[in-house]
N, C-alpha and C positions, 0 to 999 in steps of 0.2 A: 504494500500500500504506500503511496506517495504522501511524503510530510502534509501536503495540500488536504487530500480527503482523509488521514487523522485527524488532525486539525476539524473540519468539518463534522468527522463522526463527535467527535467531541462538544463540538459548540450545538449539535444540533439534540445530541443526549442532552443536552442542557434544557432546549428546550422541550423533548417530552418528558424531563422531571418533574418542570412548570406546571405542566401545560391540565397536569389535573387539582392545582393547587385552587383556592379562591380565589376571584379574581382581584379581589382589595391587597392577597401576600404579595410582599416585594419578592422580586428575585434581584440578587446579585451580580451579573456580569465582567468579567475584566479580560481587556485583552491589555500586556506586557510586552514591550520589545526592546531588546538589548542591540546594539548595533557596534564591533570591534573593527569587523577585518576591513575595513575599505583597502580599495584596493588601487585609488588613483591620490587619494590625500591623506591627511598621516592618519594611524592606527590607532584606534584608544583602548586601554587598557581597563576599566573598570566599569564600563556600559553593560557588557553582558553578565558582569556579577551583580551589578546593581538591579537590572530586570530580574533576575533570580530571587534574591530578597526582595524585592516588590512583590515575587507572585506568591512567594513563599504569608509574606505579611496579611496579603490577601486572601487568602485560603484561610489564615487565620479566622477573619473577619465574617467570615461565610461568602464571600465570593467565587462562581466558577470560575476559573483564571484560566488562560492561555500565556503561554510565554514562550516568545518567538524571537529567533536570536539569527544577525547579520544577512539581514533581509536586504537583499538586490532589489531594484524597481517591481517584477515581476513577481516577485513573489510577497511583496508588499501590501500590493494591490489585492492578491487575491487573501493575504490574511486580513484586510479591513475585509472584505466580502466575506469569510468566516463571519468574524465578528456581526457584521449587518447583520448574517440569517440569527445570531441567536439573541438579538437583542430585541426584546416587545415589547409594546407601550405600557405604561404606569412602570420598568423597569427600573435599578439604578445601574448604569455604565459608569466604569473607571476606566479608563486609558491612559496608561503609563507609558514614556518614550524614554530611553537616555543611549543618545549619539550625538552626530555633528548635527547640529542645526544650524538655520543662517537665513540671515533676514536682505529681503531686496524690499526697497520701495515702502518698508511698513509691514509689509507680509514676511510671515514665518515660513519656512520651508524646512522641514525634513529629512535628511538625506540619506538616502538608500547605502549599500556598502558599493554600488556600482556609479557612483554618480561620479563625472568625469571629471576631469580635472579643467579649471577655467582659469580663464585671465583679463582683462578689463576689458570691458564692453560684451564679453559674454556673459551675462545675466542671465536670458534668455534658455542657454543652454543647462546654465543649474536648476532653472522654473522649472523645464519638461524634462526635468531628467528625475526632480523630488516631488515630494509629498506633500499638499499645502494643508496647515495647521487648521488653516479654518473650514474646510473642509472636511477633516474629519468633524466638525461641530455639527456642521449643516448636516452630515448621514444620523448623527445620531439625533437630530431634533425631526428627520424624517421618519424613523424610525418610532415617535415620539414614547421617548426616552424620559419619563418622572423627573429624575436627575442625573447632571451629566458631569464628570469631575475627570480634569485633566490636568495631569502632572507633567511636566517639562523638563528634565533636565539634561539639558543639548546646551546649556549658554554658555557654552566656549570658546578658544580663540578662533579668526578666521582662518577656515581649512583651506582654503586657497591661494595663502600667502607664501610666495615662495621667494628666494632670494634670488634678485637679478631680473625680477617680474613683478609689473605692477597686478597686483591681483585686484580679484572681483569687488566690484563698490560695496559697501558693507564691511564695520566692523563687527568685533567681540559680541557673543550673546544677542539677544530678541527683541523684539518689539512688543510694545507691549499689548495686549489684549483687550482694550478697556469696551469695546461694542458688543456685548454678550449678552447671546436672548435669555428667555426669563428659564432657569432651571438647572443653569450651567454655574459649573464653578473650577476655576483654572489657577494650579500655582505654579510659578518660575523658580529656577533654581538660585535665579541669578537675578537682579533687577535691570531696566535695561539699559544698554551698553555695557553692561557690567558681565564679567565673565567667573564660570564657577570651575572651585578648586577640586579637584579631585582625589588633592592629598593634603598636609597640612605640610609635609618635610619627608628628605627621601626616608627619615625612620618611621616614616607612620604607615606600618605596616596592615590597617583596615583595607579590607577587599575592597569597600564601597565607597563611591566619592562621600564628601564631607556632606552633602546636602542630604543622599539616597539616607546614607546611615542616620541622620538625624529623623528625616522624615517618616523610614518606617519606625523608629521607635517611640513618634509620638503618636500615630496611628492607630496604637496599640492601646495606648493609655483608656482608661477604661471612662465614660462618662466625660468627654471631652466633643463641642461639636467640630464642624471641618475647621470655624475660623478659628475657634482657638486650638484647634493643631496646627494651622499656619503660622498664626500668629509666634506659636512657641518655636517653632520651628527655624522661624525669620530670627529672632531672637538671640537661638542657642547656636546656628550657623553663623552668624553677623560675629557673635563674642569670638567661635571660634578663626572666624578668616582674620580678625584683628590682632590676634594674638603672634601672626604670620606679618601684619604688615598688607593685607588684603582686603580691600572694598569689594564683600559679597553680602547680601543683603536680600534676601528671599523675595516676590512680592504674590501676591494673589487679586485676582480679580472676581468677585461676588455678586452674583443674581440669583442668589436662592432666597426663595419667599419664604421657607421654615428652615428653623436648625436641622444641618441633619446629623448625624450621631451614628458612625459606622461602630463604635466600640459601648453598648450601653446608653442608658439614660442621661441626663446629666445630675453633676451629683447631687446640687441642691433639691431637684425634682426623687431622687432615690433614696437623699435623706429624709425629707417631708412623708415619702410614704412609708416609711420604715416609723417616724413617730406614728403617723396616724395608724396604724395596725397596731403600736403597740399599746395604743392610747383605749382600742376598742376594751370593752366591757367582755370578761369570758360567761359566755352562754351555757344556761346548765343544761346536763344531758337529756336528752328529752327518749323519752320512751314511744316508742312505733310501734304500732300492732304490723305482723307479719303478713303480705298481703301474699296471696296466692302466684304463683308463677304464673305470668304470659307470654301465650308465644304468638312471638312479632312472627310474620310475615316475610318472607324473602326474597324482592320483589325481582322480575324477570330482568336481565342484562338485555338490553337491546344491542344487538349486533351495530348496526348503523352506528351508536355511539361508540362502540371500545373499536370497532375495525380499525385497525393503523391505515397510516397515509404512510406512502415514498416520494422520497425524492431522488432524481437519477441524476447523475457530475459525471461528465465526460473529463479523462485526465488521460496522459499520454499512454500510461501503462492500462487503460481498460476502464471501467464502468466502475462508481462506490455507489450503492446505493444503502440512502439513511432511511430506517425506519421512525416517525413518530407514535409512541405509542402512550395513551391517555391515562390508562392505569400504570398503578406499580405493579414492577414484573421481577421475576425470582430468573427468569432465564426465557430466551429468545432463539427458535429456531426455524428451519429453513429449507426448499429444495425446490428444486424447477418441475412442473409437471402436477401432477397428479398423483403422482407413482414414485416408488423410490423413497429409500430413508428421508428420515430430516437430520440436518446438518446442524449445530450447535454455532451461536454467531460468540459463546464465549466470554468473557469481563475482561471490563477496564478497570482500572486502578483509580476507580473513585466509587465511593459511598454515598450509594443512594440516601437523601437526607428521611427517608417516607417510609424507607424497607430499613433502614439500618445495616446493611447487606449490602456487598459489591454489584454494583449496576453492572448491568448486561449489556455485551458491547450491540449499539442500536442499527452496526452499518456491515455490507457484505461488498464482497468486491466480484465482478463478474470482468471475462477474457473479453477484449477490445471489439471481439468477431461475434460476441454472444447472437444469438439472433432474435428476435420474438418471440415471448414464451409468457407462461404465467407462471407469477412465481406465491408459493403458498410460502403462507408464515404464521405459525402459531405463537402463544407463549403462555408462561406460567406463572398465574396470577398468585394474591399475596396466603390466600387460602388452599396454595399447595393444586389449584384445580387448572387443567389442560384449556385453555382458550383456543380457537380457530379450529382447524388452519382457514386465513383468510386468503381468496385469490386477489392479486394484483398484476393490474398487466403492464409489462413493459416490452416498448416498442423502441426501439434505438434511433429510426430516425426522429419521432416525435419527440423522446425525454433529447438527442444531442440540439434540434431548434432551441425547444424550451428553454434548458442550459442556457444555451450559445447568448441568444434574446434576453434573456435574465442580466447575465455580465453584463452584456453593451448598455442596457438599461442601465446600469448602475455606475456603468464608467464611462459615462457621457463626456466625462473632460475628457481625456484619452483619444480618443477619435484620430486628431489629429496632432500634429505637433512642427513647428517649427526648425529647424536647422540652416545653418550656414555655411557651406562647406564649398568651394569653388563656387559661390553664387548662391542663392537664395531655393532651400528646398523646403519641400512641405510632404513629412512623411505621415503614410495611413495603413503603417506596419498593425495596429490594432485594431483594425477594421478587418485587415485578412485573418487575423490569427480565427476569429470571430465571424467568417466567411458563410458557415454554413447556415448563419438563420437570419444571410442577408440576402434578398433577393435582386438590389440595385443600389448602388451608391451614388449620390450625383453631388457635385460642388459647383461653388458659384466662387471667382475669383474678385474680391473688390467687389462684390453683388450679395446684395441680401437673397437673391432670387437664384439656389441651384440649378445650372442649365446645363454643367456639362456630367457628363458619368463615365466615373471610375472603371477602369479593366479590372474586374476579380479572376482570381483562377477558381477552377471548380472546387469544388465542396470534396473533399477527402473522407471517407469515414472512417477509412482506415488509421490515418492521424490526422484530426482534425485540424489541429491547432498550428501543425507545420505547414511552412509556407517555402514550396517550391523554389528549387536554386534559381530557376530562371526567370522566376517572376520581381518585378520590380516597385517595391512596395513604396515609390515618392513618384512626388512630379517637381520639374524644375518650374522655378515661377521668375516675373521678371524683379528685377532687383528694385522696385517700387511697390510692389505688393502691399498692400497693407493688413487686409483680413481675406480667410475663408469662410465661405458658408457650407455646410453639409445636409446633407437630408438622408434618410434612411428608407427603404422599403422593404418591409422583410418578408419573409418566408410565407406567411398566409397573409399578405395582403396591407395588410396597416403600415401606416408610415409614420416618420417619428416624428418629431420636433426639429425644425430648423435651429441648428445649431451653429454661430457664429464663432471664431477664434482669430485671434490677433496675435499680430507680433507683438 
């Protein structure tokens, strides 16, 4: 199985642990990512320890965590698309970052471990190469996310500086955040312009930058809300970088309508109720006459409600398909047909919070060539009793459209992208990868109105997502160009949203 559909089976276990909970309980969400090996600007050393104790600290808290470490552009991408399927509304999402960051124009950007090395007047080229910060804000307040808390700590020095070379505009550290809609709440490691220590002296032998190691230990603290974990955080970082001769200074930016309290109550509200119970009067024991046994009723399971749903992920090496399933389940199995053993899909290395018991892994993997089949799937509910087997059908062209359409939906900046390389090009390598649940592309150059269309090569189904050596995924534009317009038509019919992109 490819890290991508782990990943997946995981976040999506996430969600049929919810998904039989009330709809008023919170669930927890985090996705974590660590970023070291870059490979065109220097390397950092305590980013992917630092995501580790963030996810670690997490789990604490009752968060499902993911932690995802020296993510290239591509596969960045597709771990925020993880993260989107398992986060649902009234949720709370944490997203935690620590690598190079770097700010252009005011905007924060992200950067992958592949992001290429620049030099002044190439901006443009670190934009479509990273991650833009605020971006991830707008997924999760589409996703509408209860509340949304993002931690930063990327405010280091510029990765582009090299000697003998004017680097990219932008110094040290981020910009700041201060336009946040209502629900979100974001801390820096660093204030801005300001760049964060990762050590204190070559003897400080802590794994974790100064800020990560502060921060998860105030997280912890029992009966504290977010702002005053920042608050102390800002505080016990600030004393420590001064004691170095270091201007580092945490800051946070807040739009939350109520406290919220990842660790407990707070403690004046826990001491208050601790007096009023002990203030209550003891009640004398009261004597009950013994009422006769009744027997309840056991009312019938409607199939229609417990039948699981799939979802089918086309990835290079073959099909994952995730089950959701609404009940607690003690174990989860499987087979193609009608006939034929059933297959056991096995545990994952988390506990179900409802069974107390290792959750049953929720995904199966089937060969790239599988063909049309139905696939039966039972499972074993919390009463020890056989549920199913349910049929479900899968169809490989219909679930690779689906898929395919799904993505481009969701990675609508992507589309296109600028470059400069002997003249002015404009590549639409993510439109091909994406080929099969497009049925025409059309662009407009300098035109709000698409009127020309793109050369796709055919739909592969054998590897979808590879794109032919001899196909040529840009177009040369003239060196005035100033925007593209795109339009989509896909596979059944519908067409997208005119989407604009500028230099």
């Amino acid at each position: 199985m490819s890290w991508f559909s782990r990943l997946s089976a995981i976040f999506l276990a996430v969600a049929f642990v919810a998904s039989a909970a009330p709809a008023q309980a919170e669930k927890r969400v985090a996705l974590v990512i660590g970023n070291n090996d870059y490979r065109n600007v220097p390397k950092l050393q305590k980013a992917v320890n630092d995501a580790r104790t963030m996810g670690d600290t997490l789990k604490q808290l009752g968060f499902n965590v993911m932690v995802a470490e020296n993510l290239n552009r591509q596969a960045f991408s597709e771990t925020l698309l993880a993260f989107d399927r398992a986060v649902e509304p009234g949720d709370t999402a944490f997203f935690f970052y620590a690598g190079h960051g770097f700010e252009i124009a005011g905007q924060n950007f992200l950067l992958p471990t592949d992001v290429p090395a620049a030099t002044e007047g190439q901006e443009e080229l670190v934009r479509d190469a990273s991650v833009l910060a605020d971006r991830i804000i707008e997924r999760l307040q589409n996703k509408r996310a209860r509340t949304s808390i993002l931690v930063f700590d990327a405010c280091r020095n510029n990765p582009f500086e090299r000697a003998g070379t004017r680097a990219v505009a932008g110094g040290g550290g981020l910009a700041p955040m201060t336009q946040l809609p209502e629900g979100v709440f974001s801390v820096f490691s660093a204030g801005p312009r300001q760049t964060a220590l990762d050590r204190l002296s070559n003897d400080d032998a802590n794994p974790n930058s100064v800020f990560t190691r502060t921060f998860a230990r105030e997280l912890l603290q029992p009966g504290e809300n977010l702002v005053q974990v920042a608050q102390r955080t800002r505080r016990l970082v600030s004393e420590m970088a001064e004691t170095v001769k270091h201007k580092q200074i945490p800051v946070y930016f807040d739009q939350m309508v109520d406290d919220v309290f990842l660790n407990g109550i707070a403690k004046e509200q826990a001491k208050a109720l601790a007096q009023a119970e002990a203030a209550k009067p003891s009640a004398p024991p009261q004597q009950v006459a013994a009422l006769p046994p009744v027997s309840v009723p056991k009312l019938p399971k409607e199939d229609s409600i417990n039948a699981p749903i799939a979802s089918f992920s086309r990835h290079n090496g073959g099909w994952t398909v995730v089950f959701s399933i609404a009940d607690p389940t003690l174990g989860i199995s499987w087979r193609i047909g009608d006939s034929g053993d059933f297959r056991e899909t096995g545990f994952m290395d988390t506990l179900d919070p409802r069974t107390r018991k290792r959750m049953p892994n929720p995904s199966i993997e089937l060969p790239a060539d599988a063909p049309a089949a139905t696939i039966e799937i039972r499972y074993v509910d919390t009463q020890g009793e056989m549920q199913g087997p349910f049929p479900i059908k899968f169809d490989p062209d219909a679930a690779l459209i689906r898929d395919q359409r799904k993505i481009l939906d969701m990675t609508a900046t992507s589309w296109l992208a600028f470059r400069e390389f002997n003249g002015l090009l404009v590549y639409y390598t993510h439109l091909m990868s994406y080929r099969c649940a497009i049925r025409e592309v059309r662009i407009g150059i300098d035109s709000a109105v698409p009127d020309k269309v793109l050369k796709m090569p055919a739909c592969n189904s054998r590897d979808p997502s590879a794109i032919p050596s001899d196909a040529q995924p840009y177009l040369k534009l003239a060196p005035q160009t100033k925007s593209v317009s795109v339009e989509l038509t896909y596979r059944d019919g519908s067409v997208s949203e005119i989407k604009t992109f500028r230099r």
